[in-house]
N, CA, C and O atoms as a Maestro MAE file, in Angstrom:
{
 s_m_m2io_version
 :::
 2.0.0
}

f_m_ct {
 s_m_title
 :::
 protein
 m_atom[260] {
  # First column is atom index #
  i_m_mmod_type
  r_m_x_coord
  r_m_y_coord
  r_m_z_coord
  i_m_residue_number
  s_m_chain_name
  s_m_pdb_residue_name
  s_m_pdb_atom_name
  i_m_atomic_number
  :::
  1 25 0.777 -1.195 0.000 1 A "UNK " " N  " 7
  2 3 0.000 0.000 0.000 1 A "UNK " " CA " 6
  3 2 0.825 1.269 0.000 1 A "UNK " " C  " 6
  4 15 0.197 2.320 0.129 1 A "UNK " " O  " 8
  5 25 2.647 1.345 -0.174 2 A "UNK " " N  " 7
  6 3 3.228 2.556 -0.346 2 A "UNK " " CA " 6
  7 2 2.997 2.729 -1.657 2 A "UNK " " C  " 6
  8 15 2.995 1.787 -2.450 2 A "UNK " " O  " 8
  9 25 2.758 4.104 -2.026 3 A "UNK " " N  " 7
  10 3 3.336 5.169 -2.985 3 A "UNK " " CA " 6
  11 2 4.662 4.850 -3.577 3 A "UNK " " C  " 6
  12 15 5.494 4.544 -2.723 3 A "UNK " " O  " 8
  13 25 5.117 4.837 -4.894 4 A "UNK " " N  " 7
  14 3 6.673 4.431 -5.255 4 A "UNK " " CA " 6
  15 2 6.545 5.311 -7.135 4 A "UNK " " C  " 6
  16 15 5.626 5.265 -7.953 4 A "UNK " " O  " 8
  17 25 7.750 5.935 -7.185 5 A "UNK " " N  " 7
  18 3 7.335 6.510 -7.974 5 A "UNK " " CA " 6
  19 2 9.226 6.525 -9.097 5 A "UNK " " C  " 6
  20 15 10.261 7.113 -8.787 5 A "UNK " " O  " 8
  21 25 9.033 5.898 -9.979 6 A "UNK " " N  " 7
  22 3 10.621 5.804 -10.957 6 A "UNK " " CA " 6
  23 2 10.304 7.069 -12.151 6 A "UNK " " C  " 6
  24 15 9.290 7.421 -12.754 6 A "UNK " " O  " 8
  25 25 11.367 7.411 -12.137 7 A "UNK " " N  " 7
  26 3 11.743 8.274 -13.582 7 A "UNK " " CA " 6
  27 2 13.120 7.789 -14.612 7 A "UNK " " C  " 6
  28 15 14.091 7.180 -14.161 7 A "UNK " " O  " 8
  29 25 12.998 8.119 -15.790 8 A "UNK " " N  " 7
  30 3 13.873 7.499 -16.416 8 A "UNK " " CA " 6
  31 2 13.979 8.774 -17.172 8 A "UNK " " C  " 6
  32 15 13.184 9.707 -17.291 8 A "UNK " " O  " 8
  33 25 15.360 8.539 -17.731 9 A "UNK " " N  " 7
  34 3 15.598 9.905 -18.569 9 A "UNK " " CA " 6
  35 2 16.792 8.655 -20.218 9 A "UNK " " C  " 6
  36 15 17.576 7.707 -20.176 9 A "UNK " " O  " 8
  37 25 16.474 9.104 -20.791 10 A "UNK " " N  " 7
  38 3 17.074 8.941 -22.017 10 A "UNK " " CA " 6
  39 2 18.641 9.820 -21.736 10 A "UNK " " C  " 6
  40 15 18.659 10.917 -21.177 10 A "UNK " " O  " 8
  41 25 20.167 8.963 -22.340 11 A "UNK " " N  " 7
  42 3 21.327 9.792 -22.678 11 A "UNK " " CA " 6
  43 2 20.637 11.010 -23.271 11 A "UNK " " C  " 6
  44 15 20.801 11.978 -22.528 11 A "UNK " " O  " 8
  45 25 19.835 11.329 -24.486 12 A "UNK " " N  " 7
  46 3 19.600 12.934 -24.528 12 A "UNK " " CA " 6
  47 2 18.652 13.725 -24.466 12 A "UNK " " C  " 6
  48 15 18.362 14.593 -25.290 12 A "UNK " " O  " 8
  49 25 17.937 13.376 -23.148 13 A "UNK " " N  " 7
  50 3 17.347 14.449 -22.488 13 A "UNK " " CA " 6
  51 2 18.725 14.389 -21.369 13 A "UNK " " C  " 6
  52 15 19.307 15.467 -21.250 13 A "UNK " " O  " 8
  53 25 19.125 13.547 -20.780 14 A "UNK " " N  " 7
  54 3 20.487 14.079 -19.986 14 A "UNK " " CA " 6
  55 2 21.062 15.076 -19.993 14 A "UNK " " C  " 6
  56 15 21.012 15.917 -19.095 14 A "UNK " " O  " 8
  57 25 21.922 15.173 -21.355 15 A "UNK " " N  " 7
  58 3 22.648 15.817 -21.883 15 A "UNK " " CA " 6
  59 2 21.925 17.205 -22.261 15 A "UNK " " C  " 6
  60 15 22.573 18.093 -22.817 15 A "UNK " " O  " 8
  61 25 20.703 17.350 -21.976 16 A "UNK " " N  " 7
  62 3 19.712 18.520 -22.490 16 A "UNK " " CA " 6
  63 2 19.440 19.635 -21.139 16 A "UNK " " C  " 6
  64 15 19.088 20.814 -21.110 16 A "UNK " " O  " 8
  65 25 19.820 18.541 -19.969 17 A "UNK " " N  " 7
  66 3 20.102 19.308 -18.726 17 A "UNK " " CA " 6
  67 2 19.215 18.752 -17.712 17 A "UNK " " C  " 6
  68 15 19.274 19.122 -16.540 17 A "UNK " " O  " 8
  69 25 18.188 17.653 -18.237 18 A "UNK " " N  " 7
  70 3 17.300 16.962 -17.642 18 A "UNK " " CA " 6
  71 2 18.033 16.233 -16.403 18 A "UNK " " C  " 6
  72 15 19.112 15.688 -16.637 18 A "UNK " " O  " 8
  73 25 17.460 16.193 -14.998 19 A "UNK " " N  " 7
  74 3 17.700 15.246 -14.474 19 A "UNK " " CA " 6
  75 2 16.768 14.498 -13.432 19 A "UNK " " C  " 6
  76 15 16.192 15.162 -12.570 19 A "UNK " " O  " 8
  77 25 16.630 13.251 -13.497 20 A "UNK " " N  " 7
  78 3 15.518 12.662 -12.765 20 A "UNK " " CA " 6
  79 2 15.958 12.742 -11.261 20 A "UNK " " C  " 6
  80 15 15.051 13.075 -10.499 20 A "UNK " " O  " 8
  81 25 17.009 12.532 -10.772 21 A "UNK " " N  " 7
  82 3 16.718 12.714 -9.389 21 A "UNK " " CA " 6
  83 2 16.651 13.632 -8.928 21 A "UNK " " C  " 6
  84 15 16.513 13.498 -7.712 21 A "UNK " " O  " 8
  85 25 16.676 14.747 -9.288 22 A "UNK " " N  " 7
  86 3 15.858 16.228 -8.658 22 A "UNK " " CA " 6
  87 2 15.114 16.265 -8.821 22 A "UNK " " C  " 6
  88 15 14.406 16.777 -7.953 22 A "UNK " " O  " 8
  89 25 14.358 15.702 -10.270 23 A "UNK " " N  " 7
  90 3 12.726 15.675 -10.307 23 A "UNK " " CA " 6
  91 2 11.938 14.984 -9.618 23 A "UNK " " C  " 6
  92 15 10.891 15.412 -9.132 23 A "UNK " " O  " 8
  93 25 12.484 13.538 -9.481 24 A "UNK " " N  " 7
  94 3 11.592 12.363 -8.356 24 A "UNK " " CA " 6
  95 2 12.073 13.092 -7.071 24 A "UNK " " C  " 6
  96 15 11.351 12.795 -6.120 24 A "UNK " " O  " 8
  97 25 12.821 13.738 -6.832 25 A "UNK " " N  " 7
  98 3 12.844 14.419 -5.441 25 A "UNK " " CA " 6
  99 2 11.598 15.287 -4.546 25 A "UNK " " C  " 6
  100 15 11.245 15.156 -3.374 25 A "UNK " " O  " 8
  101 25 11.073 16.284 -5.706 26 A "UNK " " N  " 7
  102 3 10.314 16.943 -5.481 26 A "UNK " " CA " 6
  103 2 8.852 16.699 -5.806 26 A "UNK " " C  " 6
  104 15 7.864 17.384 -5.540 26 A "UNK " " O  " 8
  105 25 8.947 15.762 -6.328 27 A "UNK " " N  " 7
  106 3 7.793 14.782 -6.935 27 A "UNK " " CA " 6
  107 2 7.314 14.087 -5.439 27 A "UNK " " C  " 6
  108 15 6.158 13.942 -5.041 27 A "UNK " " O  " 8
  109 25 8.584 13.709 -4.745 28 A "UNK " " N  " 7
  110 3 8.600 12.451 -4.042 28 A "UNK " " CA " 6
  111 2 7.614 13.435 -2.389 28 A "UNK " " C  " 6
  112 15 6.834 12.847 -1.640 28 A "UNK " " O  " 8
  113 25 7.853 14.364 -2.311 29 A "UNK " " N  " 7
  114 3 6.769 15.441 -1.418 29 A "UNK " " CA " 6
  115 2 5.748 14.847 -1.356 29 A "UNK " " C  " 6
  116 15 5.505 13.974 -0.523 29 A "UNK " " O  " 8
  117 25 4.880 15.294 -2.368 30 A "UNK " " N  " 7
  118 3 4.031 14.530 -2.463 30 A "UNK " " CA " 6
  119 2 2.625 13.395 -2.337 30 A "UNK " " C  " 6
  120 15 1.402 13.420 -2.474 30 A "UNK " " O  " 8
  121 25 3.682 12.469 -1.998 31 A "UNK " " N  " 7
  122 3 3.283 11.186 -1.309 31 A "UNK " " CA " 6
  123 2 4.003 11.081 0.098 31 A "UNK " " C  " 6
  124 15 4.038 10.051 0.771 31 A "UNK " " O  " 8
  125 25 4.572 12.295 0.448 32 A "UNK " " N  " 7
  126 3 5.231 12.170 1.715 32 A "UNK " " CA " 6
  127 2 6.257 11.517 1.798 32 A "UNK " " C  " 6
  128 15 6.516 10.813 2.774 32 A "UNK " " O  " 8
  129 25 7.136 11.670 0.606 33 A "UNK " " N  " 7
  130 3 8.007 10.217 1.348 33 A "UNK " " CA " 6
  131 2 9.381 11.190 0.779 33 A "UNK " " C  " 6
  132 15 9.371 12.410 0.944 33 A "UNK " " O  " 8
  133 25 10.465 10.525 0.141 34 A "UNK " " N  " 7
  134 3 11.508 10.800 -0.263 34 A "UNK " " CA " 6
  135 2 12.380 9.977 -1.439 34 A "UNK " " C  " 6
  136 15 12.090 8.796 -1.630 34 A "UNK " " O  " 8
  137 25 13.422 10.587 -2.206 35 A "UNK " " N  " 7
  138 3 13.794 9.814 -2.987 35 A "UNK " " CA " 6
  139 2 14.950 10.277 -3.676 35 A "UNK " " C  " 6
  140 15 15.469 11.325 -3.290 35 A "UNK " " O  " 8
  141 25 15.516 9.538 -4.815 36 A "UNK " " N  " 7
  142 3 16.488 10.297 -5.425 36 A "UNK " " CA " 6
  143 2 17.255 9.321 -5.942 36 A "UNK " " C  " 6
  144 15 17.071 8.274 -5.322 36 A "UNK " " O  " 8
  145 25 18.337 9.177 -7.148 37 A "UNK " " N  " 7
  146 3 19.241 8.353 -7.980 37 A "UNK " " CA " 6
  147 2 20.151 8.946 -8.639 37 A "UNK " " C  " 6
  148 15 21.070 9.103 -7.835 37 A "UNK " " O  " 8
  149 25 20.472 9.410 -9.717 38 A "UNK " " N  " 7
  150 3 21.003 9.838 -11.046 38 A "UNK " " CA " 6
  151 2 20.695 10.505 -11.833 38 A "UNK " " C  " 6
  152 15 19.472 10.409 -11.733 38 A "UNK " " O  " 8
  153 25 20.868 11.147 -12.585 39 A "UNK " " N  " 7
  154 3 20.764 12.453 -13.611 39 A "UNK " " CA " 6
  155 2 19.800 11.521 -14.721 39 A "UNK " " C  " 6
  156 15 18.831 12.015 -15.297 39 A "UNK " " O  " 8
  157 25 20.212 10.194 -14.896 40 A "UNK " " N  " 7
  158 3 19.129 9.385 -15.826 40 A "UNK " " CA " 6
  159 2 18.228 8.476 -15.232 40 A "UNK " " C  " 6
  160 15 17.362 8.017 -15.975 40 A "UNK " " O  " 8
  161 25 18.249 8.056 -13.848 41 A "UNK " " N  " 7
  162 3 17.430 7.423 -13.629 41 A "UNK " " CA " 6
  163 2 17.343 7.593 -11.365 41 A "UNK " " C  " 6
  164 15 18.278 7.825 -10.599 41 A "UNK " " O  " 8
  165 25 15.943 7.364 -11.058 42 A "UNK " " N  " 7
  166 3 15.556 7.844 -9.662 42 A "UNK " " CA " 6
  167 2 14.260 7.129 -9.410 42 A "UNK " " C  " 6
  168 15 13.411 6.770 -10.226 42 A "UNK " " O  " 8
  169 25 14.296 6.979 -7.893 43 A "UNK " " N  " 7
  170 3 13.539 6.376 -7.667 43 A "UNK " " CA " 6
  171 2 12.897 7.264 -6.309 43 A "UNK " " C  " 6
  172 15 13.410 8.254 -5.787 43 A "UNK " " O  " 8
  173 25 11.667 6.605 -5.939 44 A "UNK " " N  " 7
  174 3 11.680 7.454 -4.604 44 A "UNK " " CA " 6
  175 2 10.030 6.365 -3.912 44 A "UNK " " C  " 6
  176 15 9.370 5.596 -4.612 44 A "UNK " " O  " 8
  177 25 9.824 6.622 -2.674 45 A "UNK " " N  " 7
  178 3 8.820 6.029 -2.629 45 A "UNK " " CA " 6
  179 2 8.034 7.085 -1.248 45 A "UNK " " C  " 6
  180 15 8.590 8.057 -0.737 45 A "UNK " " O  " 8
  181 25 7.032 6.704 -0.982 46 A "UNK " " N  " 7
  182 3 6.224 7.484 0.373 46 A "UNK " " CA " 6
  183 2 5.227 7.045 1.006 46 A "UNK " " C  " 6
  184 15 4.938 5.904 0.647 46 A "UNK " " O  " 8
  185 25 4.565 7.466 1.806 47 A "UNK " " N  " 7
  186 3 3.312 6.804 2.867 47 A "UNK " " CA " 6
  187 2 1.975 7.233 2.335 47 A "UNK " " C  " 6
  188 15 0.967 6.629 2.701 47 A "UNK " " O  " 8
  189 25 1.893 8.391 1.366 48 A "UNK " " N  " 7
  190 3 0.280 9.225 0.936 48 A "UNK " " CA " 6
  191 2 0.163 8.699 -0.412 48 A "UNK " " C  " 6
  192 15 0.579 9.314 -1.393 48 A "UNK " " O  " 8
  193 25 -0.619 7.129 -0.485 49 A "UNK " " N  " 7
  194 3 -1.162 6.822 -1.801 49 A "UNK " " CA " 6
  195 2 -1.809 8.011 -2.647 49 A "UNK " " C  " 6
  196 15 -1.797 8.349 -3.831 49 A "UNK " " O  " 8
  197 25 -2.311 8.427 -1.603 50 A "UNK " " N  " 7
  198 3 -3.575 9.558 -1.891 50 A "UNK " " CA " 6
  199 2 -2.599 10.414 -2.878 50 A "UNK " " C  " 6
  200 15 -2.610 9.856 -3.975 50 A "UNK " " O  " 8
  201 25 -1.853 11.434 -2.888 51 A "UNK " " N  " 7
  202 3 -1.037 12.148 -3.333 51 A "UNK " " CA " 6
  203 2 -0.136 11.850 -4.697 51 A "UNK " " C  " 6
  204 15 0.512 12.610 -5.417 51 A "UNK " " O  " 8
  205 25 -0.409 10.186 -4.754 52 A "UNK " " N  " 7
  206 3 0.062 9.950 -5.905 52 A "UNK " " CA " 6
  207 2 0.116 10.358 -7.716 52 A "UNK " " C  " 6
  208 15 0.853 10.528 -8.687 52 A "UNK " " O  " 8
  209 25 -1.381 10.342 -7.190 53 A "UNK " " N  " 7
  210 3 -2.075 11.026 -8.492 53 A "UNK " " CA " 6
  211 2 -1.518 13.139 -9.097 53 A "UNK " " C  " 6
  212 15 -1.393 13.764 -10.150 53 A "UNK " " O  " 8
  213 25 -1.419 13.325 -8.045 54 A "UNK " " N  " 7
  214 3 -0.468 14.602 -7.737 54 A "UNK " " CA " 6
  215 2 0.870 14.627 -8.423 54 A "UNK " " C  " 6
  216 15 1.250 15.233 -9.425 54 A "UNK " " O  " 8
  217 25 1.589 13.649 -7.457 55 A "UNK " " N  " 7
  218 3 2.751 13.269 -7.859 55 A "UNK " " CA " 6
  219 2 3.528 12.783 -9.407 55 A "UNK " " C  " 6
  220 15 4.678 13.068 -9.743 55 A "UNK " " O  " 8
  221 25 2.407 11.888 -10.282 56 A "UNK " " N  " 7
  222 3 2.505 11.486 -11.300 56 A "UNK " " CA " 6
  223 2 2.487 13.069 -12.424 56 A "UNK " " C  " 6
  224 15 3.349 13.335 -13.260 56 A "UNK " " O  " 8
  225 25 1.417 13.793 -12.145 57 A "UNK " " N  " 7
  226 3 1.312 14.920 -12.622 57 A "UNK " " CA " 6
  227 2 2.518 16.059 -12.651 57 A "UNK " " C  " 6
  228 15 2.874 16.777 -13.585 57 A "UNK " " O  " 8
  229 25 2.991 15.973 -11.365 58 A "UNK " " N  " 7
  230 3 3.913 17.045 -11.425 58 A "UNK " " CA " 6
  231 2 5.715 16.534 -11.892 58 A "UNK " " C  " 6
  232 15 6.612 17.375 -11.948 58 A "UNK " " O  " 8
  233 25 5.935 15.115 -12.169 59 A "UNK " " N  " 7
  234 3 6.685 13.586 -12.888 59 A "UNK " " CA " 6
  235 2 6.246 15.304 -14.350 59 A "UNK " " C  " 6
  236 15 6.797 16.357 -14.673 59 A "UNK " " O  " 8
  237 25 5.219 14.684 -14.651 60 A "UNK " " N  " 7
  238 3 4.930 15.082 -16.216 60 A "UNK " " CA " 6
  239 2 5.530 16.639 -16.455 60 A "UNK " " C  " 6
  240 15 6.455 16.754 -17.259 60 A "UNK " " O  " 8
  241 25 5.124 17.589 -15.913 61 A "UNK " " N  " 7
  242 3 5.106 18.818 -15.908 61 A "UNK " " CA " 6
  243 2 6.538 19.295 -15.597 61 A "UNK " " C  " 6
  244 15 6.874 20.337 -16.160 61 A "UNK " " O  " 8
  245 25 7.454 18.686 -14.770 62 A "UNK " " N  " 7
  246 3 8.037 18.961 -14.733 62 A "UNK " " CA " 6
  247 2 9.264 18.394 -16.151 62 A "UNK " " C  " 6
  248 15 10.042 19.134 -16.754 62 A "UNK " " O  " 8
  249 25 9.106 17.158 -16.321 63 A "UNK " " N  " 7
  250 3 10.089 16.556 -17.184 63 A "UNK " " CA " 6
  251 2 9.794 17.493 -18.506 63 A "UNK " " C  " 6
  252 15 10.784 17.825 -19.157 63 A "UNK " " O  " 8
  253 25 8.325 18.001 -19.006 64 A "UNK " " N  " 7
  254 3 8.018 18.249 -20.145 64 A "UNK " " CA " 6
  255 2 8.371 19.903 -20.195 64 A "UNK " " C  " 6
  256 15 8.164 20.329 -21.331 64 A "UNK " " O  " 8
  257 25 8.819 20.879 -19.324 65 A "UNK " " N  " 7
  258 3 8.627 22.016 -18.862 65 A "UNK " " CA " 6
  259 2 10.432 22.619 -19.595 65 A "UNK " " C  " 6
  260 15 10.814 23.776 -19.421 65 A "UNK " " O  " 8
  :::
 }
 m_bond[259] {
  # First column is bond index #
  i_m_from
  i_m_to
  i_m_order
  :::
  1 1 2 1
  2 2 3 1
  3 3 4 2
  4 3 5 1
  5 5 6 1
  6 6 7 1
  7 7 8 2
  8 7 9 1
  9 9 10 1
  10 10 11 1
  11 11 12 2
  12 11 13 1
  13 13 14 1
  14 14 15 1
  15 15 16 2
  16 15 17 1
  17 17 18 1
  18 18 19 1
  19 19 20 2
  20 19 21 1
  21 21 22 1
  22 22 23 1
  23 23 24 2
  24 23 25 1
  25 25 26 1
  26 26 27 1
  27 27 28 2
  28 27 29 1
  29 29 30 1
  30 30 31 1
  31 31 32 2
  32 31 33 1
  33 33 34 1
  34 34 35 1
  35 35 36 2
  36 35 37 1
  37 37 38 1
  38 38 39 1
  39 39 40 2
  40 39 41 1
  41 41 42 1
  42 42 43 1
  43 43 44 2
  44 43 45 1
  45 45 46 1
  46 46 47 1
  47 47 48 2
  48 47 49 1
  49 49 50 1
  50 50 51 1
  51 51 52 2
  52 51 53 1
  53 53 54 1
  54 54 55 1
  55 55 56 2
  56 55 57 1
  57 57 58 1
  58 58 59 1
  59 59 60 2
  60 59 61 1
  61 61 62 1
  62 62 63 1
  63 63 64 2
  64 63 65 1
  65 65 66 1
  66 66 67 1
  67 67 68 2
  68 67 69 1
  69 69 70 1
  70 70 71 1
  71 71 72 2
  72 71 73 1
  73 73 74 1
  74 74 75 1
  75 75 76 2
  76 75 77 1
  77 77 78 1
  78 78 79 1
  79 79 80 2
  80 79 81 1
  81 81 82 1
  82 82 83 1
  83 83 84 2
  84 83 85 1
  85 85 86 1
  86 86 87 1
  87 87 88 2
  88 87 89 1
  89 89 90 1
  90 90 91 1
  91 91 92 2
  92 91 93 1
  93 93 94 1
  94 94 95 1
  95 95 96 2
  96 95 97 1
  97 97 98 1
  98 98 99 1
  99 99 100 2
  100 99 101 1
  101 101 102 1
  102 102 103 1
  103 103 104 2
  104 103 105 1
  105 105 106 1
  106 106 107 1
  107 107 108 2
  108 107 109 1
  109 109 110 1
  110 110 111 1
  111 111 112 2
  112 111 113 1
  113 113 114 1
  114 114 115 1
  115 115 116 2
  116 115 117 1
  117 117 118 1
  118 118 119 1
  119 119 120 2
  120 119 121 1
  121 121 122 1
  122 122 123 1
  123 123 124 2
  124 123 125 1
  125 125 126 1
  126 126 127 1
  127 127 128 2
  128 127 129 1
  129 129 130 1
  130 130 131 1
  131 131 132 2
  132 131 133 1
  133 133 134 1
  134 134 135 1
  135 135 136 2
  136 135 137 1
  137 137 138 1
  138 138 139 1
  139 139 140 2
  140 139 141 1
  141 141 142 1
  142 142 143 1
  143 143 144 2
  144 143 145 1
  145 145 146 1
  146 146 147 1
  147 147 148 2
  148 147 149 1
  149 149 150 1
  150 150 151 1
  151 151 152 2
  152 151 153 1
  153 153 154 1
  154 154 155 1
  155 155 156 2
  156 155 157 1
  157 157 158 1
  158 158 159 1
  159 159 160 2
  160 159 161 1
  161 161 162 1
  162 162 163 1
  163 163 164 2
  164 163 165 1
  165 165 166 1
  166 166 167 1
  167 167 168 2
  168 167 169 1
  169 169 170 1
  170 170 171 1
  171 171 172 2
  172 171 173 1
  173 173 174 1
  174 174 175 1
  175 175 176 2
  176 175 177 1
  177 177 178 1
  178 178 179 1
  179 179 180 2
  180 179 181 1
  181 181 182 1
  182 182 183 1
  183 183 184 2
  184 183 185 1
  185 185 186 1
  186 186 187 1
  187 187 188 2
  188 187 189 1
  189 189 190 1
  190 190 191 1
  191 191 192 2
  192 191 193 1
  193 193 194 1
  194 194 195 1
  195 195 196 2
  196 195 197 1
  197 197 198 1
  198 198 199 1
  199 199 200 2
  200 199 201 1
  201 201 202 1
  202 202 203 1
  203 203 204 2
  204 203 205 1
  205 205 206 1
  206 206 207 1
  207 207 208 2
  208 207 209 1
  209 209 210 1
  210 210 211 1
  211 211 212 2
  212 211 213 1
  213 213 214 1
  214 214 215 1
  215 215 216 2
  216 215 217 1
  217 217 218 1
  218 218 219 1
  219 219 220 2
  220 219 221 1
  221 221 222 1
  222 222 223 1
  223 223 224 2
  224 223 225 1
  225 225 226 1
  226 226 227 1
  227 227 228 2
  228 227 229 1
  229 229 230 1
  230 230 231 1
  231 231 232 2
  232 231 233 1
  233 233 234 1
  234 234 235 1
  235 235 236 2
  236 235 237 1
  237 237 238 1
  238 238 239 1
  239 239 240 2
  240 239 241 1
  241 241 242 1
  242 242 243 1
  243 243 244 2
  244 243 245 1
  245 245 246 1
  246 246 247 1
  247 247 248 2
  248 247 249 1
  249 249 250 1
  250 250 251 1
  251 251 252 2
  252 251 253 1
  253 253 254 1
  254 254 255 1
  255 255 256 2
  256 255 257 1
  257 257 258 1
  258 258 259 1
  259 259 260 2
  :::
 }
}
């Protein structure tokens, strides 16, 4: 029943300045929890299922921004 939330980044969005573990970081709020990996790939998980739906959204907005 936790919240768990991965991002993946492609070599060139990397190189474009993208990075997922700052994004699943602040993503990872959220659901209350915490997280973090690599410039291409992050993970994070939390306790507020509820918030997930949040979380997935701001995953999007931010990667696409």
């Amino acid at each position: 029943g936790k919240p768990s939330l991965t991002v993946a980044f492609s070599d060139d969005l990397v190189a474009e300045g993208r990075n997922a573990g700052q994004l699943v970081r602040e993503a990872a709020r959220l659901i209350q929890g915490g997280g973090g990996g690599q410039a291409h790939f992050a993970t994070a998980g939390g306790k507020n299922a509820d918030g997930l739906k949040d979380a997935v959204e701001r995953v999007v907005e931010l990667a696409t921004a």
